[in-house]
Every structure is written in structure tokens, then in C-alpha cells.
KEKE-3310 file (N, C-alpha, C; in steps of 0.2 Angstrom, whole numbers, plus 5000, padded with zeros to 4 digits):
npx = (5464:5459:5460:5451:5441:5428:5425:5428:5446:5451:5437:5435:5445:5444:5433:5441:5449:5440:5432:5442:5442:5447:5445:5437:5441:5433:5437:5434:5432:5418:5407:5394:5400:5407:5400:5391:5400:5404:5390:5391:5400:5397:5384:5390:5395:5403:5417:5414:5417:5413:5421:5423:5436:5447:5462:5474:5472:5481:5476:5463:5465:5474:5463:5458:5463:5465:5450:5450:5456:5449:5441:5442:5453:5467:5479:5484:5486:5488:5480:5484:5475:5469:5466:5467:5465:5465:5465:5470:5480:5497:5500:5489:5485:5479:5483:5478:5473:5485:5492:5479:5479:5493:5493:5482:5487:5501:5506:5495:5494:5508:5507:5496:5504:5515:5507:5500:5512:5519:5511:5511:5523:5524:5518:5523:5526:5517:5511:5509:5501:5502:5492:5491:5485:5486:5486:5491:5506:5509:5508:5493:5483:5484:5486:5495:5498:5493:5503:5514:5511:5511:5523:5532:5524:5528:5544:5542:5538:5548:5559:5551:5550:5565:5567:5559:5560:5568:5558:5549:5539:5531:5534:5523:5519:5507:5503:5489:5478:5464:5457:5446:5449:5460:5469:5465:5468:5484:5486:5479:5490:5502:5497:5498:5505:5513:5520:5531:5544:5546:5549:5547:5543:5538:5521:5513:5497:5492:5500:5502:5511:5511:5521:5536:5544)
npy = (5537:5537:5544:5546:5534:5533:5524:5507:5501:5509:5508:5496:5495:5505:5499:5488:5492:5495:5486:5479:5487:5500:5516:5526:5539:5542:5548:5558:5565:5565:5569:5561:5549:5546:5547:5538:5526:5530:5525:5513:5505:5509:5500:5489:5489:5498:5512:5527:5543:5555:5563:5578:5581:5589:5583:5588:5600:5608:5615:5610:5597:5599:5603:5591:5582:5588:5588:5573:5574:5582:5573:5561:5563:5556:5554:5539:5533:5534:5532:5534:5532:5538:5541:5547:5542:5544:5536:5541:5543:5548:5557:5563:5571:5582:5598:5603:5588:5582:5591:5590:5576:5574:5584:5578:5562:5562:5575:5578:5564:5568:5580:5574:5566:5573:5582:5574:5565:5577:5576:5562:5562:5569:5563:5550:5541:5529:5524:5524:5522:5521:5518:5510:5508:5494:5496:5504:5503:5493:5483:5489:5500:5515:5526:5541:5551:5545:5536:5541:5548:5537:5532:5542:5543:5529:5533:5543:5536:5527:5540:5547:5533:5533:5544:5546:5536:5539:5543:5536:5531:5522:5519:5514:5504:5497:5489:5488:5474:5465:5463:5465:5465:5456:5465:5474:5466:5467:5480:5480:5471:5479:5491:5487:5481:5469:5473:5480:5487:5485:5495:5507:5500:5491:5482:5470:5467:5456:5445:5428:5426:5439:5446:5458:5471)
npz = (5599:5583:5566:5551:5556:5550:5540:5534:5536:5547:5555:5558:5567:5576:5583:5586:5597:5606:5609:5617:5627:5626:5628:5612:5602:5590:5575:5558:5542:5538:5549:5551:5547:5557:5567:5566:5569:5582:5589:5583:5593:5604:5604:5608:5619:5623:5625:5616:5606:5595:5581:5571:5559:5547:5541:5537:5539:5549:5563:5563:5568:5578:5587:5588:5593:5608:5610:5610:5623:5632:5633:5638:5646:5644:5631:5623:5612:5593:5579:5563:5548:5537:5520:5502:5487:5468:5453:5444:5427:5426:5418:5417:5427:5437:5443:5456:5460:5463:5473:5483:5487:5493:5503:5510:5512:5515:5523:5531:5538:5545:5553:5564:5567:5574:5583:5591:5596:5604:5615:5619:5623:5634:5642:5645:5636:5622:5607:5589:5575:5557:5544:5527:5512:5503:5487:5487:5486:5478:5462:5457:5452:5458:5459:5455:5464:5476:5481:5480:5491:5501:5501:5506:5519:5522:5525:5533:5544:5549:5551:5560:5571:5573:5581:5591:5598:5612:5618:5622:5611:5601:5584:5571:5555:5546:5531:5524:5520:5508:5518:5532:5548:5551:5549:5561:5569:5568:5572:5585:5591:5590:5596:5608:5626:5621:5611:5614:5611:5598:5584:5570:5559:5544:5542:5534:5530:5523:5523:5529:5540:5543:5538:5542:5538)
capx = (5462:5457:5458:5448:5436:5421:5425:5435:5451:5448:5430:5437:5450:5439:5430:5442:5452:5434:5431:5447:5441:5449:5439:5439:5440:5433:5437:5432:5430:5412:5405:5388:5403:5411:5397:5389:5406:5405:5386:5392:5405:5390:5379:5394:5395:5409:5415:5418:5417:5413:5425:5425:5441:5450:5468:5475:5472:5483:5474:5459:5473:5474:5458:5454:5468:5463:5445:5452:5459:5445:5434:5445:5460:5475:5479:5488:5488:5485:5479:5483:5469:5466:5470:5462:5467:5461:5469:5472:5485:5502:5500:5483:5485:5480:5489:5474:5473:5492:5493:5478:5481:5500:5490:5479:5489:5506:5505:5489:5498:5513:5503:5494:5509:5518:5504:5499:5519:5520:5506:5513:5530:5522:5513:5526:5525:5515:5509:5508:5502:5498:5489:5491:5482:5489:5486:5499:5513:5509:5506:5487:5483:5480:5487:5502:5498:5491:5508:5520:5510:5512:5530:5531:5522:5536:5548:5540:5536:5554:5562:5548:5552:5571:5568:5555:5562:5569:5549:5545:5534:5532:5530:5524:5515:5503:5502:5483:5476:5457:5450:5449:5450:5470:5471:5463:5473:5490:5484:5479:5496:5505:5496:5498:5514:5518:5525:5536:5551:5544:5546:5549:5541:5530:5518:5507:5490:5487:5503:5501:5513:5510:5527:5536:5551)
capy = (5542:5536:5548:5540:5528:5533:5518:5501:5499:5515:5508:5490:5498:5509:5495:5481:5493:5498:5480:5478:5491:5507:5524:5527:5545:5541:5556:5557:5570:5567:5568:5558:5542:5545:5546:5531:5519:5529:5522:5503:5505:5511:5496:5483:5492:5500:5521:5532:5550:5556:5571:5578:5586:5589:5583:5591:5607:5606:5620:5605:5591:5601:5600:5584:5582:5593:5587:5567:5575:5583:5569:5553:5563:5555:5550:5534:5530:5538:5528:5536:5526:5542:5540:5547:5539:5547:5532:5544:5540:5552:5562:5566:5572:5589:5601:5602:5584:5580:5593:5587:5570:5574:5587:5574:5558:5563:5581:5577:5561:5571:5584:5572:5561:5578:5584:5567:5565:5580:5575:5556:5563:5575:5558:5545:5537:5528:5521:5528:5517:5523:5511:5512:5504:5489:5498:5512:5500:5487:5487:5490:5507:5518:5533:5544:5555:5540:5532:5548:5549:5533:5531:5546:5542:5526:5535:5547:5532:5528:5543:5547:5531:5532:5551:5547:5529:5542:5549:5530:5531:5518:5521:5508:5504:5493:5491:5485:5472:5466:5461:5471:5459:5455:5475:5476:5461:5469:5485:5477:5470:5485:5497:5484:5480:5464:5475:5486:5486:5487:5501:5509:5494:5492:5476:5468:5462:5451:5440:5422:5427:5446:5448:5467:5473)
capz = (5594:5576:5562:5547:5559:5549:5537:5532:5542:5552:5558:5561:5571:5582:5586:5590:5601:5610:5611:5623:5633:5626:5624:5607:5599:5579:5570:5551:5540:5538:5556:5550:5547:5563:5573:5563:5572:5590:5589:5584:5598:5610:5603:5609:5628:5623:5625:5610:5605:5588:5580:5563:5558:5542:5544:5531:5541:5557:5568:5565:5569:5586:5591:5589:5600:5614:5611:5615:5631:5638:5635:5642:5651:5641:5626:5623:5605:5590:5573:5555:5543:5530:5514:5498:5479:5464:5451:5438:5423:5429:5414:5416:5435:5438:5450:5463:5465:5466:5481:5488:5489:5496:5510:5516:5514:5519:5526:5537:5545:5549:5557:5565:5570:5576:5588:5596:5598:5609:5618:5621:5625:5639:5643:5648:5630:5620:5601:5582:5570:5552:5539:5521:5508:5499:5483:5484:5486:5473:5456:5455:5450:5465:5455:5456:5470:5485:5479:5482:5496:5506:5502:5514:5524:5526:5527:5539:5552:5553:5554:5567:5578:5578:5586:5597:5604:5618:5622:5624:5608:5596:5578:5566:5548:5542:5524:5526:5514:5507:5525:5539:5553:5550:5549:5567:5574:5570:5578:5593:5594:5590:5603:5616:5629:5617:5605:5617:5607:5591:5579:5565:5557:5542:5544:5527:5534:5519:5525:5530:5546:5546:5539:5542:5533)
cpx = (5463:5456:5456:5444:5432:5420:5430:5438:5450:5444:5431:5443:5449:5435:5433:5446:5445:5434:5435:5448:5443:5444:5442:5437:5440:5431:5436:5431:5424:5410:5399:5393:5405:5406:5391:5396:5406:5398:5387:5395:5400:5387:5383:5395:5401:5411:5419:5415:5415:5416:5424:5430:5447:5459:5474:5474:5474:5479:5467:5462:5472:5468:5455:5459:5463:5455:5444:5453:5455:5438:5436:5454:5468:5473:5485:5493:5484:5487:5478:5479:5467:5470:5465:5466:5463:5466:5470:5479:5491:5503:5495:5483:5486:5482:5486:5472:5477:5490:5487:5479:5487:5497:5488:5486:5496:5505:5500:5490:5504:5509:5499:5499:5513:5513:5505:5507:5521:5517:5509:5518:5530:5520:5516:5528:5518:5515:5506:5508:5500:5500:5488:5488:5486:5491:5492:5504:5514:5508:5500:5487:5479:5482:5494:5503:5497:5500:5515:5518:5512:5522:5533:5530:5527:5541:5547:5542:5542:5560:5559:5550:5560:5571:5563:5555:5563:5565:5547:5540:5537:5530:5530:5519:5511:5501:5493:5481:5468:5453:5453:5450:5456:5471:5471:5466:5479:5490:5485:5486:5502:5505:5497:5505:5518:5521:5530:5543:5550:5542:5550:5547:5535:5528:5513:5503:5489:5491:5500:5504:5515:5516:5528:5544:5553)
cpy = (5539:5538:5540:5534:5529:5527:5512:5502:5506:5511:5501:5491:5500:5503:5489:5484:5495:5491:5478:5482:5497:5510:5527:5536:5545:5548:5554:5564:5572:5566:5564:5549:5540:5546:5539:5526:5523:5525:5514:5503:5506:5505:5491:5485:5496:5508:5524:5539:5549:5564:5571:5581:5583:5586:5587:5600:5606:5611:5613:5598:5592:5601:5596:5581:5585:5591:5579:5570:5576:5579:5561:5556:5563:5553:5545:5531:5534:5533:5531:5530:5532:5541:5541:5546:5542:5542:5535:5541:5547:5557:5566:5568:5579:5593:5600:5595:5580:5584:5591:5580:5568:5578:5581:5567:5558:5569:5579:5571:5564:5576:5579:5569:5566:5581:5577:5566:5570:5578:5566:5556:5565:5565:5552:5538:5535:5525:5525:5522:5520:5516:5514:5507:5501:5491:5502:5511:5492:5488:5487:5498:5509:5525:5536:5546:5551:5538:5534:5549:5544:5530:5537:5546:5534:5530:5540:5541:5529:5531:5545:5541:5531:5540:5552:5542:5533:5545:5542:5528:5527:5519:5517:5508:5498:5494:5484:5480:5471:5465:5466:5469:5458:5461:5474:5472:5465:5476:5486:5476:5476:5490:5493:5483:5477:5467:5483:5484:5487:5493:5502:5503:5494:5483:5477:5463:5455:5444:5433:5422:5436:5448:5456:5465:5479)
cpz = (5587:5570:5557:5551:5556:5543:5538:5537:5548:5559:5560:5566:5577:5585:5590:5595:5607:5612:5616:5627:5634:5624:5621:5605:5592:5577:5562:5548:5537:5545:5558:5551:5553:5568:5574:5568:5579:5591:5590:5591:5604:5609:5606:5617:5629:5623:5619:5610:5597:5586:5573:5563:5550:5541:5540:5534:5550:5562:5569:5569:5576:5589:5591:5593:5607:5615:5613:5621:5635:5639:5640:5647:5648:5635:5623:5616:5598:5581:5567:5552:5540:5526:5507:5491:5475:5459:5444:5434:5426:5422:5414:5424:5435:5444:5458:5466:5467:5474:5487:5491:5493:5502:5514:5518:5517:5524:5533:5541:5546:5554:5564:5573:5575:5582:5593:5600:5605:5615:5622:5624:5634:5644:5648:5642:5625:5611:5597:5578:5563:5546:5533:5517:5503:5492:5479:5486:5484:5469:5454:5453:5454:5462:5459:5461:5477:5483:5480:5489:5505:5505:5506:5516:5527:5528:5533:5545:5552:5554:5561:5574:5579:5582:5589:5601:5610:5621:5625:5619:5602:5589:5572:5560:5547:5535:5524:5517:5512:5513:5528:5546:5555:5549:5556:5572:5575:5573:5583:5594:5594:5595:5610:5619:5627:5613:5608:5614:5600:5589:5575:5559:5552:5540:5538:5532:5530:5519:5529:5540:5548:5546:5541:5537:5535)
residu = (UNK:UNK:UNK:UNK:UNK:UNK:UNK:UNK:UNK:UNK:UNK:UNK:UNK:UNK:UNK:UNK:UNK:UNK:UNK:UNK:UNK:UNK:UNK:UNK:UNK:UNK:UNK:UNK:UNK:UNK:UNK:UNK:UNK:UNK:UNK:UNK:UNK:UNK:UNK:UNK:UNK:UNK:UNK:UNK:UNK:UNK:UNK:UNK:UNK:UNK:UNK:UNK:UNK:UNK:UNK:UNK:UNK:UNK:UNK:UNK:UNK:UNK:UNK:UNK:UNK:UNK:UNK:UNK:UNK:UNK:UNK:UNK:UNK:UNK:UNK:UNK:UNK:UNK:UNK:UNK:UNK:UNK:UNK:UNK:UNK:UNK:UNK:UNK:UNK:UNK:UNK:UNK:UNK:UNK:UNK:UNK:UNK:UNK:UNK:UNK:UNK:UNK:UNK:UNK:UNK:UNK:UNK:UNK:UNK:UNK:UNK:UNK:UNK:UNK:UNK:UNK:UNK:UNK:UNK:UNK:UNK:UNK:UNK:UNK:UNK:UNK:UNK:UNK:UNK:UNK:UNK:UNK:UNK:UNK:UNK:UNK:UNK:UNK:UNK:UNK:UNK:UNK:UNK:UNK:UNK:UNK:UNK:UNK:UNK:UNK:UNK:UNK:UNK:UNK:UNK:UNK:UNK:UNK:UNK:UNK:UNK:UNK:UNK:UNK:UNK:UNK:UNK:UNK:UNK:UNK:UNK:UNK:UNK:UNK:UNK:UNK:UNK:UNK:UNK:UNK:UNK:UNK:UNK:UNK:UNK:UNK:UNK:UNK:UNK:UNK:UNK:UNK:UNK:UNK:UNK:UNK:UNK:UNK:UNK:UNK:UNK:UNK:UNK:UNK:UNK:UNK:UNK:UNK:UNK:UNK:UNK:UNK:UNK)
# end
């Protein structure tokens, strides 16, 4: 499952795990974008779903959940890729688009990370990957609230994997850089059985050896 596949790293993500054979679930919160990437994914031979869901609103959270299960059975792995910036100066940042930007980009991957978890726990294990934009952890101007956002969102992915090593579930970061390509590699290696041991780990795409820290 892929919330945010309807573009960028999301939509190069949904497609390179389709490509290796999984059946992709690309959620979006336009359902016009996300059915635009389960199409490519169908144009390669490959099986995906299209969901629209807000994440930002957990009762839709759950059923983008519940609606990967009754289309492929299980679910394995689940790919945070939302993130919305509004690159405002930090004095000029109004109330409604601080707390949405901390709904969507932190709130909506906890939420997120918190159902799938149950679900992968029930499950035997599994992978959690969430992908943050280069932007809101360097100093370009991504604005106050993506910046507040994805720094929870670290601290999330490794309090979440030292308390779910014992589910079998692995919880890791990519701080994604300008290609998507080197996004969708370290993905791949993250959701697969090379990176059994690996967690709590945030991975720069834009590195030479995909350092983590």
C-alpha cells in the first residue's frame, strides 16, 4: 500500500514495487492521480488498485486499509510518500495552515503507520517505510510547518521501530532527493528480506552510497 502514489516518489514507488511483482494499493487524495499510476502499473503487466483517501482523517486511513485487504488478502508493507509544504516565512504562517500541514504530514503518517502496524503485527510482520522530502531537512525553504512536520515524522519512525522489532516489523525513513529512481531503489531494498535487520533508519536518496544516520 502507497499512500501519496498519485505522483513523484509515491508514483515511482508504486510502480517499481508493481514491477517486482507486488500488488500495489496507490492511494492518493485525488483518486483521478491514483488511478492515473494503477493504469501505468496495468500498462507494464503489473496489479494495482486505485483508492482515494484523506489521511489526515483516520476513519479514511482505515479504510484504505480494509479496502488493500479485500482486494489482495494481506498486506505486507505500507509506503508513507504524503507531504504537503506551503513555504511561508514563520511569521507570516497562518493558524489553518500550520495545523494542516502537521494533520497531513505528521498526524496522517502516524495514523497510517498505527493501523497498517496492527495489521502487520496480526500478520507475522512486515515493512514501514516513510519518505520525506529533501527540502524539510535542509536549508531550502520548505517552510515552517513541512519542517515541524518531518522532524516527527523521524522521530516517529524510530520510536515506532524500537516498539514493533518485537511484531517483526521494520520501520524506516528516506529522506528522498531530486530523482525518483534512487528513491524507488532504496524502497525496494528496504521492503525486501535484504534489509531484515534494518530499522529505525533514515536513508538520503541523493547520497553517492545511500548513506543512513
Amino acid at each position: 500500500m502507497v499512500a501519496g502514489a498519485g505522483a513523484g516518489n509515491g508514483r515511482g514507488i508504486a510502480r517499481a514495487l508493481a514491477d517486482c511483482g507486488a500488488s500495489v494499493a496507490a492511494a492518493d487524495l485525488n483518486i483521478e492521480r491514483a488511478d492515473a499510476t494503477s493504469q501505468l502499473i496495468h500498462a507494464r503487466g503489473g496489479t494495482a488498485i486505485a483508492l482515494r483517501a484523506d489521511i489526515s482523517n483516520r476513519f479514511q486511513v482505515a479504510n484504505m486499509i480494509e479496502q488493500t485487504r479485500d482486494a489482495f488478502g494481506q498486506l505486507h508493507l505500507l509506503v508513507n510518500a504524503v507531504s504537503i509544504r506551503r513555504a511561508q516565512p514563520l511569521l507570516q504562517v497562518d493558524e489553518w495552515d500550520w495545523r494542516r500541514q502537521l494533520e497531513v504530514n505528521l498526524g496522517g503518517v502516524f495514523f497510517c503507520l498505527q493501523l497498517a502496524a496492527r495489521v502487520l503485527a496480526d500478520e507475522g510482520g512486515g515493512a514501514i517505510i516513510n519518505v520525506l522530502p529533501a527540502e524539510t531537512l535542509s536549508t531550502l525553504p520548505a517552510g515552517v510547518g513541512a519542517v515541524a512536520g518531518a522532524a516527527g515524522v523521524i522521530g516517529l519512525t524510530r520510536q515506532a521501530a524500537r516498539e514493533l522489532a518485537a511484531h517483526k516489523i521494520r520501520v524506516n525513513a528516506i529522506v528522498a532527493g531530486d530523482r525518483v529512481e534512487p528513491v524507488a531503489n532504496l524502497a525496494l531494498f528496504l521492503a525486501s528480506n535484504a534489509a531484515d535487520g534494518v530499522s529505525g533508519r533514515v536513508f538520503h536518496s541523493d547520497s553517492p552510497d545511500a548513506r543512513w544516520s
